[in-house]
N, C-alpha and C positions, 0 to 999 in steps of 0.2 A: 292786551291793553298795555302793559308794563314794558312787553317789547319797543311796542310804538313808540311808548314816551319817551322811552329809551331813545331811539334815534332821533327822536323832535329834540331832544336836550343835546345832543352831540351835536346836532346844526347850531345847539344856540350857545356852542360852546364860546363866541364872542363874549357876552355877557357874564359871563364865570366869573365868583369872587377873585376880587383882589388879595393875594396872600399879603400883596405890601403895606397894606393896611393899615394906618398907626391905631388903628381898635385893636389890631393882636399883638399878642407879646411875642418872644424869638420862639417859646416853645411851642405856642397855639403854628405858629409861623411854620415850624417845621413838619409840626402835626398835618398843616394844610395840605402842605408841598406832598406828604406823603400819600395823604388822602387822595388828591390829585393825581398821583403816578398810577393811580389804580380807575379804570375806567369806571366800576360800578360807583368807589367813593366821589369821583367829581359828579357820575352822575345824580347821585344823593343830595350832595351838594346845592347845583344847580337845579335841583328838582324841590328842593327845600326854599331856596332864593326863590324859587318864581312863585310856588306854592305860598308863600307871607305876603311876597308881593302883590300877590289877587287876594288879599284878602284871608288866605285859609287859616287857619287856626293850628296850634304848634301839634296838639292830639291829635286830630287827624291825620297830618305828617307823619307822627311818628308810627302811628297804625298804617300807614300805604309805604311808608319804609321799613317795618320791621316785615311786611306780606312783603317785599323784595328781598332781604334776609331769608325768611324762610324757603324762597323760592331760590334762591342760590344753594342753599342748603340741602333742598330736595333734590335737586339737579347732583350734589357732589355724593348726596346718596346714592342716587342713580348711577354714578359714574366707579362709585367701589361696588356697587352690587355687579354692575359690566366686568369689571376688572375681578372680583372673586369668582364670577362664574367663569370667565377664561381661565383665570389659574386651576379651577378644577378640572374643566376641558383637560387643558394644558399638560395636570400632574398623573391624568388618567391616558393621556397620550404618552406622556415619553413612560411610566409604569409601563404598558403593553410596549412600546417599541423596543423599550431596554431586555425586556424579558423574552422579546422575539429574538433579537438580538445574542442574547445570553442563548440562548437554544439552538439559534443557527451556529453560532460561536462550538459549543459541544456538539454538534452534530457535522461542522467542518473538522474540529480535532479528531473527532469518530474514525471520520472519512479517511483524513490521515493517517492517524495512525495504524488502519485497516490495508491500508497501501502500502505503509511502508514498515510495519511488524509482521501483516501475515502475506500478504500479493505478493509482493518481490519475494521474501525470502522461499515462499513456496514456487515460485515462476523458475528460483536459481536450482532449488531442491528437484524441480519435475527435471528441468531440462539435464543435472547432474548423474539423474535414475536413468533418464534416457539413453545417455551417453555410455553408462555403464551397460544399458541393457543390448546396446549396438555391437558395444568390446565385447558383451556375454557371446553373443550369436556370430561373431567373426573368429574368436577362440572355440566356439562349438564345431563351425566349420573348419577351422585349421585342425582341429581336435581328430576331425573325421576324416579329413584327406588324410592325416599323418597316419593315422591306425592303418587307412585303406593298403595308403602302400608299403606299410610294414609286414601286413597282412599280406599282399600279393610278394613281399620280397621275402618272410616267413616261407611262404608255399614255394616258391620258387625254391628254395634252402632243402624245405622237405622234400621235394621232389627229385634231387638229384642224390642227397640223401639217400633214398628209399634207391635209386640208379646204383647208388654205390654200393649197398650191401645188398641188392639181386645179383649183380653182377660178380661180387666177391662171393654170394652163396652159390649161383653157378659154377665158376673157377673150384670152387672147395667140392662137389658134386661130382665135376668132370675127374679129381685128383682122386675121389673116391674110389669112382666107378675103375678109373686105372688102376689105382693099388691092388680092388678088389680082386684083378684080375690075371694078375699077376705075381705068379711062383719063384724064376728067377728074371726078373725086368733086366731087358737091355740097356745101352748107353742111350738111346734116342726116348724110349719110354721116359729112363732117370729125368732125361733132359726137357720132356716134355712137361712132367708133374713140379721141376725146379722153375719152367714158365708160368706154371698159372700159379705157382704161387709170389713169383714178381709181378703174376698180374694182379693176383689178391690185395700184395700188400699195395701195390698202385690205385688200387679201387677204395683201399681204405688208410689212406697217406695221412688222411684229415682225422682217423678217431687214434689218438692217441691210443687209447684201452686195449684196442685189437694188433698194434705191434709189435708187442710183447714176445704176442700169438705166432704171429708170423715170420718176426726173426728165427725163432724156435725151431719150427719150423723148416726154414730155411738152409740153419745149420745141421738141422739133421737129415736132410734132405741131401745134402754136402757131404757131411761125414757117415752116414750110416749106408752097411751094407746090406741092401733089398733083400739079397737073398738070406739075410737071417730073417726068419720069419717072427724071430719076437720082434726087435728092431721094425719092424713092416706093419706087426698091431700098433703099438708103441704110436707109429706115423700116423693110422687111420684113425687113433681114439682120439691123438688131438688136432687131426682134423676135423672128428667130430662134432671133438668139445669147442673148437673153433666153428665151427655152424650154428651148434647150440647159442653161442654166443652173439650169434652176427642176427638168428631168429629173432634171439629175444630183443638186440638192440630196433631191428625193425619194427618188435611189434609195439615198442617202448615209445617209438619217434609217430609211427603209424597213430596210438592212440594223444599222445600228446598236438600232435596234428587237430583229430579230431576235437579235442578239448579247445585245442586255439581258436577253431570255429567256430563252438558255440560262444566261446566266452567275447571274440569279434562280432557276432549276431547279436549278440546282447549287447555289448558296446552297443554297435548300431543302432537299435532300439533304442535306448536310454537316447543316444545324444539326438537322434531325431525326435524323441520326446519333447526333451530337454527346448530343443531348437523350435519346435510349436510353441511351448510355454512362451517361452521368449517372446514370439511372434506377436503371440494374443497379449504378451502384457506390454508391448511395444503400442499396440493399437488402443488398449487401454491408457496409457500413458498418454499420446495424442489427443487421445478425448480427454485427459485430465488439463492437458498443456492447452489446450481449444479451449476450455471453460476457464482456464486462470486469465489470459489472455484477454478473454469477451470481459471477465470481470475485471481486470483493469482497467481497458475502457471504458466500462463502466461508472467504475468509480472516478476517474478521472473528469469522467460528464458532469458526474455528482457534484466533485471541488468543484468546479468550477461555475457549475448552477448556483451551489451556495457560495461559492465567492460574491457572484454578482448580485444575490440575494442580499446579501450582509453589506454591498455595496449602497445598494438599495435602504434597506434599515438605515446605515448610518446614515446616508442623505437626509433619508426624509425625519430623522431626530435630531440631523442638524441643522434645517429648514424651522422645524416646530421650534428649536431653541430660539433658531435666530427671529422669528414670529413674535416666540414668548418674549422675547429681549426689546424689540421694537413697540410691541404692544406696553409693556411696562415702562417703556420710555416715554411714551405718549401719557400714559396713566398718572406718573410721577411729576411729569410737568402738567398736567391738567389739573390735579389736585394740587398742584402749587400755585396754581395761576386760579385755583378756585378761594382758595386759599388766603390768598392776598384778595381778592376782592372782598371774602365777607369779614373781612378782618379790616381792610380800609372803609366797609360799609359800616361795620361798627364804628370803627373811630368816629367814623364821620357822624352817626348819631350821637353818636356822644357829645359830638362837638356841637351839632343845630340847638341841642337843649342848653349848652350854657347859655347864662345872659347875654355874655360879649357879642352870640351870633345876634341875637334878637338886638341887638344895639345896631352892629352891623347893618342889618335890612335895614333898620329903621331909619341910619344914617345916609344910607345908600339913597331913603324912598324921600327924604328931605332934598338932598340932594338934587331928586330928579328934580 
């Protein structure tokens, strides 16, 4: 009912006091003009004017305008109990956004710093192990062809070796079996025992040790006369002692041989140990370097999920702001604009109860 009358008075806004009125003074005057600016106070106004003018009684008035009062009132009530319940919405939305926010925030740093204090430095770590364990197993086999053919160029050494002092214990055998056999030796016999032992010393050019022996030898072979029989032992003891010599360096090389062998077979062993080892921790390394890898990518899925997540967050906290910002803008001007109406609805009572208005109508109704 109050709506209605509401808009029946707007059409009859024709009819509206005269602010110019020599019944008001400059200050009622201003007071009008104010009242006026404010749609519920002219409505008052003019709702007051028509109401005396039929007749009504000023109490009644003031009772159907103070229930329009209170109805503006109730409405601005309504309008901050809207606005407090949004602002709690509001203060319970961006709480949880901030706080998803703040989570996603440490859970990006996480991310990060998981990538770039332990992924990479271990991606640089495996792939540095690797490297080394590549240089391990190409040093293992250089390691094993070198022995190889030290080994076969060793055996080769022994071998002619072991040529040289058969051949020199032969030559010392034949010089023997001659001396033994002769009482007074001829020029050719002489001549034959002074060869083999140029061939002695030729078989054994290379041992320093033994041409001592053989010079000795040689000169006495030179200078002494066969047919003195001590002279003739003399010869055959150190040719003896010259075979003793040449046996034992044989059996010396012979068994030093043997030792080379085993200690090359053990080499062997160890460095093809050695070189499986490698293999297997080559292969383990790949599956470690395969897993640092997958988790890079990994993590990298991750940043960037929560990039887009926290892109996300702040949108939608900065949508809720700007929501809350436009709703409070509406709020501020509503209750300002409500504001001004029960406050020009007041003046405006204020105003109907002086005399001057009741003179007013009264003037007005003469008038008609």
């Amino acid at each position: 009912m109050l709506k209605l009358t509401l808009c029946v008075l707007l059409v009859l806004g024709a009819t509206a006091i005269n602010v110019q009125s020599s019944v008001w003074t400059s200050r009622d005057q201003k007071a009008l003009a104010q009242i006026h600016s404010s749609g519920w106070g002219k409505f008052i106004l003019n709702y007051a004017e028509l109401h005396m003018t039929t007749g009504g009684i000023l109490s009644e008035l003031n009772s159907e305008i103070a229930k329009l009062v209170d109805e503006l009132e109730e409405e601005l009530a309504g309008v901050h109990h809207e606005y407090n319940r949004r602002t709690d919405v509001h203060n319970r939305e961006v709480a949880r956004l901030e706080q998803e926010i703040q989570d996603k925030e440490r859970e990006l740093f996480n991310a990060h710093d998981f990538y770039d204090n332990v992924l990479i430095p271990q991606r640089d770590r495996f792939a540095a192990q690797l490297e080394q364990l590549q240089e391990n197993i190409a040093q293992n086999r250089r390691t094993l062809q070198e022995s190889t053919v030290q080994r076969e160029n060793d055996h080769e050494t022994f071998e002619a070796q072991v040529a040289e002092h058969n051949d020199a214990i032969s030559a010392i055998d034949e010089c023997l079996q001659l001396l033994s056999t002769i009482e007074t030796p001829s020029l050719a016999q002489i001549k034959k025992v002074q060869k083999n032992l140029t061939k002695i010393q030729n078989s054994l050019k290379k041992h320093n040790q033994f041409q001592i022996f053989v010079k000795v030898l040689l000169e006495i072979t030179v200078e002494s006369n066969f047919a003195d029989q001590g002279a003739l032992r003399d010869i055959i003891v150190a040719f003896n002692n010259l075979r003793v010599e040449l046996v034992d360096s044989l059996n010396q090389i012979t068994a030093d041989e043997a030792q080379a062998v085993i200690d090359f077979n053990a080499q062997v062993v160890q460095l093809n140990q050695e070189h499986a080892e490698f293999q297997r921790a080559v292969v383990v390394k790949n599956a470690e370097i395969e897993a640092n890898a997958n988790k890079i990518e990994q993590t990298l899925d991750l940043i960037d999920e929560l990039d887009a997540d926290l892109a996300t967050l702040n949108g939608q906290l900065q949508a809720e702001n700007d929501d809350f910002a436009f709703a409070t803008d509406v709020y501020n001007s509503t209750v300002a604009e409500y504001n001004k109406e029960i406050n020009a609805a007041n003046q405006a009572l204020e105003l109907l109860n002086q005399p001057r208005f009741q003179d007013y109508v009264k003037s007005q109704l003469k008038g008609a």
